[in-house]
C-alpha positions, 0 to 999 in steps of 0.5 A: 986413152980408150976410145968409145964409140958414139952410143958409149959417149951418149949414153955416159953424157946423158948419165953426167946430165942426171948426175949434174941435174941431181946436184943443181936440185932440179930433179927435185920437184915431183912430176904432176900426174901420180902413179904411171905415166899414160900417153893419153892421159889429160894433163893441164897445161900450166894455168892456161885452162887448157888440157890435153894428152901428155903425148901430142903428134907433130906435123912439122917434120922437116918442114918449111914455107907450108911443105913438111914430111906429112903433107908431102905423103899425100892427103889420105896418108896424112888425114888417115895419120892424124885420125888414127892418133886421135882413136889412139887418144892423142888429142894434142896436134901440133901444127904451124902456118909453115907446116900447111898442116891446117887444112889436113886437121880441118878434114879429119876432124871434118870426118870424125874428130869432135873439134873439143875433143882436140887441143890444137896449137899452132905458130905465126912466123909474122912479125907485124901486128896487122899481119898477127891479125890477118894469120889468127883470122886466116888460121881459124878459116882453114882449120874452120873453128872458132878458136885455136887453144893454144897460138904461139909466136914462131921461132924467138931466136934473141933476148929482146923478143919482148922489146921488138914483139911487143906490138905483135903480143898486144895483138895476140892478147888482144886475140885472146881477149875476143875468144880467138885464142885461148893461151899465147907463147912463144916457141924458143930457139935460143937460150936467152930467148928462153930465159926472157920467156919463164920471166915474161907474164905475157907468157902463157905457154913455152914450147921448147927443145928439150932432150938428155943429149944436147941434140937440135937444143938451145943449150945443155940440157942442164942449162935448159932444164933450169930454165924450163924448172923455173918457168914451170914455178911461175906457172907457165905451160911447158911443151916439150919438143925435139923429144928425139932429137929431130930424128937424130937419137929416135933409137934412144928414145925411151932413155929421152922421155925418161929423162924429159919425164922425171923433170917433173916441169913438161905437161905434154910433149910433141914427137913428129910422126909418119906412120900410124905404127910409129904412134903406137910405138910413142905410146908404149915407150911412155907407158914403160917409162917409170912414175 
């Protein structure tokens, strides 16, 4: 037997995945935004109303209990990173409570980013209505605006979240009701999770891990690309994320947005960053990625 290195296994794996994809016919269905793919371009999501551009930046990047890579580089250097996305076009910032991205956001757009210019999601981790309530208040407060567009229940990780959330999504609907929020989802960490969420009309976003080589996902990426397909048929709004793999196949990633990108499902995607250079690299790599 011939042994291959790792970049040859990846690189055959990723090919059997197009392979497999093409004989389940879900590579079927034609991406929405004609002609090239733009980082900055406005994309809907699903039918929530709600757009933005196809490339969001993340703030999370090994992040936890309001510490992550970003806040960590100093305030300057953080505020500094997110203006600069935005002069570059991003207007999709993907923040949670447990990043302690908030306050961050609040100062740039304080400086010089018009707040409807934006798309702003963030995440709860609470699993008690009362507190849902107290963080969508708290949320508004530190990122000083009215509304978040986009507000996601953090971290589904079985098949019965709807069973055991359901007072926290009456909550959030709630919330949406008053203006508070303009769309609610879920983020998935578990297939079935996924699956209860494309089904779930509560449902108004997925933000979900998705990538060629199986890397930081909740299944293969055959198995999440058909999940991913069919909530996309029920009209719901697909965030992509883990894009590269949480770091681990950045050196692969024009292979991963072309295959993120031909599923024709994914409205936008997030890709976490600390360097301005680094957004200018995520915006190229989209552009060459062909229609």
């Amino acid at each position: 037997m011939r042994w291959i290195n790792r970049r040859d296994f990846m690189k055959r794996s990723a090919g059997c995945v197009a392979t497999g994809l093409a004989m389940a016919g879900l590579t079927s269905m034609p991406a929405r935004a004609a002609g090239p793919f733009t980082a900055t371009g406005k994309r809907a999501i699903g039918k929530t109303g709600v757009e933005c551009s196809l490339l969001g930046m993340g703030t999370g990047t090994k992040a936890w209990n309001g510490s992550s890579a970003q806040n960590r580089q100093g305030r300057k250097a953080f505020v500094s990173l997110i203006e600069h996305a935005y002069a570059s076009g991003v207007t999709y910032f993907d923040l949670a409570d447990m990043y302690g991205a908030h306050d961050y956001m609040k100062d740039a757009m304080k400086n010089s980013i018009p707040r409807e210019e934006v798309m702003l999601l963030t995440k709860t981790v609470s699993r008690e209505p009362s507190l849902i309530r107290a963080d969508l208040e708290r949320f508004r407060q530190e990122l000083d605006t009215p509304y978040m567009d986009i507000c996601l229940l953090h971290c589904m990780t079985d098949g019965g979240w709807t069973e055991t959330m359901k007072a926290c999504m009456d909550e959030m609907a709630e919330a949406k009701a008053k203006g508070y929020i303009r769309a609610h989802g879920v983020s998935c960490h578990n297939l079935d999770a996924m699956k209860v969420a494309a089904e779930s009309e509560w449902v108004d976003v997925m933000l979900a891990r998705i990538n060629p080589f199986g890397v930081k996902m909740d299944g293969t990426p055959e198995e999440v690309a058909a999940v991913l397909q069919t909530a996309h048929q029920n009209g719901k709004g697909i965030l992509g994320m883990k894009i590269a793999g949480e770091g681990e196949t950045a050196d692969r990633l024009p292979e991963s947005l072309k295959f993120v990108l031909g599923l024709g499902c994914v409205d936008a995607m997030t890709i976490g960053v600390l360097d301005p250079k680094e957004v200018d690299a995520n915006v190229e790599h989209i552009a060459a990625v062909p229609a």
